[in-house]
C-alpha positions as CSV (number, residue, x, y, z in Angstrom):
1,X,-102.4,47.0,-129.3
2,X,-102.3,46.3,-125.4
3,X,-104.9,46.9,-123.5
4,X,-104.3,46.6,-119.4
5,X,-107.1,46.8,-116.6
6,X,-106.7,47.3,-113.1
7,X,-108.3,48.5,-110.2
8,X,-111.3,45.9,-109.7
9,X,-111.9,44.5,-106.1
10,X,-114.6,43.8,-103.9
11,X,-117.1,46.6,-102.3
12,X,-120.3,46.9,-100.3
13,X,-123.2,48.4,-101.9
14,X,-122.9,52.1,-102.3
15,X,-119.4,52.1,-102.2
16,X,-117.0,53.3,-104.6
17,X,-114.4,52.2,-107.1
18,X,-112.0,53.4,-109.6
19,X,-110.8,51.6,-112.7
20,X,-108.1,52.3,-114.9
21,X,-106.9,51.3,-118.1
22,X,-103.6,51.5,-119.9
23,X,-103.6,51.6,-123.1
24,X,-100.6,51.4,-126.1
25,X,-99.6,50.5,-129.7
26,X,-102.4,53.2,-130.9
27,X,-102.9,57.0,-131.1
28,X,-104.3,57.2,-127.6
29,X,-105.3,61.0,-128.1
30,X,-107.2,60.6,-130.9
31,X,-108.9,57.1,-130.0
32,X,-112.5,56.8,-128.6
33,X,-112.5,54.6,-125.4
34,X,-114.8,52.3,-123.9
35,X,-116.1,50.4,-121.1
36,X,-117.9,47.3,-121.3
37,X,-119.6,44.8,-118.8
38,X,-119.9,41.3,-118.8
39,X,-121.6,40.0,-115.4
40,X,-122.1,36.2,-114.8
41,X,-123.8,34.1,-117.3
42,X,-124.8,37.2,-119.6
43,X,-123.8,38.6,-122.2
44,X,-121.3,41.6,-123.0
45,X,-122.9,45.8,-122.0
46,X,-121.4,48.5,-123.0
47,X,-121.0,51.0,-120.2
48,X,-119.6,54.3,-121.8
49,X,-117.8,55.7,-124.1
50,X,-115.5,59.0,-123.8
51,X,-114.1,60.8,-127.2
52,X,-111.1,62.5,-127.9
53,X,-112.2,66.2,-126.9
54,X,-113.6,64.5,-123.7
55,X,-117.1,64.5,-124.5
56,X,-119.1,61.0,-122.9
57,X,-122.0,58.9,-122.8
58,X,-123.0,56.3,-120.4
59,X,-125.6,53.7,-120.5
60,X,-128.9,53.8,-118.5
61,X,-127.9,51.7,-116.1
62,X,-124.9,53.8,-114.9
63,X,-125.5,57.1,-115.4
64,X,-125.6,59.5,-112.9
65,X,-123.4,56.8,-110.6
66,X,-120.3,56.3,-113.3
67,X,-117.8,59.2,-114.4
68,X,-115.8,58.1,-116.9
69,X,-112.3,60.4,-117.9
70,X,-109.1,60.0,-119.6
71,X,-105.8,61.2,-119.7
72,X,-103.9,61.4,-122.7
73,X,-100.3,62.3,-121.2
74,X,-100.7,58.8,-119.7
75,X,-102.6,56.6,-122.2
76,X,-104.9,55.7,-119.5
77,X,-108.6,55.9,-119.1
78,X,-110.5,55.8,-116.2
79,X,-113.7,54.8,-114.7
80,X,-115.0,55.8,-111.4
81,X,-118.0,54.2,-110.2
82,X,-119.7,55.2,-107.4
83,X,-123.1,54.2,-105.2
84,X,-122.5,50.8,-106.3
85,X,-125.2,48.1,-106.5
86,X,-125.3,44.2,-106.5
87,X,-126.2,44.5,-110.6
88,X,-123.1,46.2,-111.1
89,X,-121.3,42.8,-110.3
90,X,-119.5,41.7,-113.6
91,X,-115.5,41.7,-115.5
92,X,-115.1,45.3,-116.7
93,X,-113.1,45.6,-119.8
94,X,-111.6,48.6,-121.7
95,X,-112.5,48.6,-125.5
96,X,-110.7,50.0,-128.3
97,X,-113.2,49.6,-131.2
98,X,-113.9,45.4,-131.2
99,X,-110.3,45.0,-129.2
100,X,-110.3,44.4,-125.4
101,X,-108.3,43.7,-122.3
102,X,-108.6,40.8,-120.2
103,X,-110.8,42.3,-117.7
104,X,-110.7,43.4,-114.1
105,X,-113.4,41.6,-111.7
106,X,-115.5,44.1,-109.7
107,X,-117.6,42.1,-107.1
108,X,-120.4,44.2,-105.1
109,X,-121.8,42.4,-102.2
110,X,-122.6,42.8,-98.4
C-alpha cells in the first residue's frame, strides 16, 4: 500500500487549498478514505472521511469550509479546503484504515 500526498503550501487566512492523494496496492473503488490532522505539538484529528458511493462526513471543525471527493479512475482523493484559518495549521495525511502517507504541510498565516 502506498499512500502519496501533495498539494500542501503556505496561505493567508481565508484562502484556499487543494490536496490530493494517490493512492495504490488496494481496491481503490471500494476503499473508504480519509483525512487526518496533526498540527504542532498535538495529537492526530481526523478530518473526514468519503466512502465508496461518495457519501462523506467531516469533523466540526471543518465542515462547511472542507469538501472532500474522490476519483476512482485515478486512485486519488482529494481535499479542498477553503476560508482557511490559523487552527487549520498542521501535516495533512491520507488514511487508509490505520495506514498513512507521510504527510503534506499546510501552513496558514499572514
Amino acid at each position: 500500500v502506498q499512500l502519496v500526498e501533495s498539494g500542501g503550501g503556505l496561505v493567508q487566512p481565508g484562502g484556499s487549498l487543494r490536496l490530493a492523494c494517490a493512492a495504490s496496492g488496494f481496491t481503490f473503488s471500494v476503499s473508504p478514505m480519509n483525512w487526518a490532522r496533526q498540527a504542532p505539538g498535538k495529537g492526530l484529528e481526523w478530518v473526514s472521511t468519503i466512502y465508496s458511493i461518495g457519501s462523506a462526513v467531516y469533523s466540526d471543525s471543518v465542515k462547511g469550509r472542507f469538501t472532500i471527493s474522490r476519483d476512482n479512475a485515478k486512485n486519488t482523493v482529494y481535499l479542498e479546503m477553503n476560508l482557511l484559518k490559523p487552527e487549520d495549521t498542521a501535516v495533512y495525511f491520507c488514511r487508509y484504515g490505520e495506514l498513512r502517507g507521510q504527510g503534506t504541510q499546510v501552513t496558514v498565516s499572514s
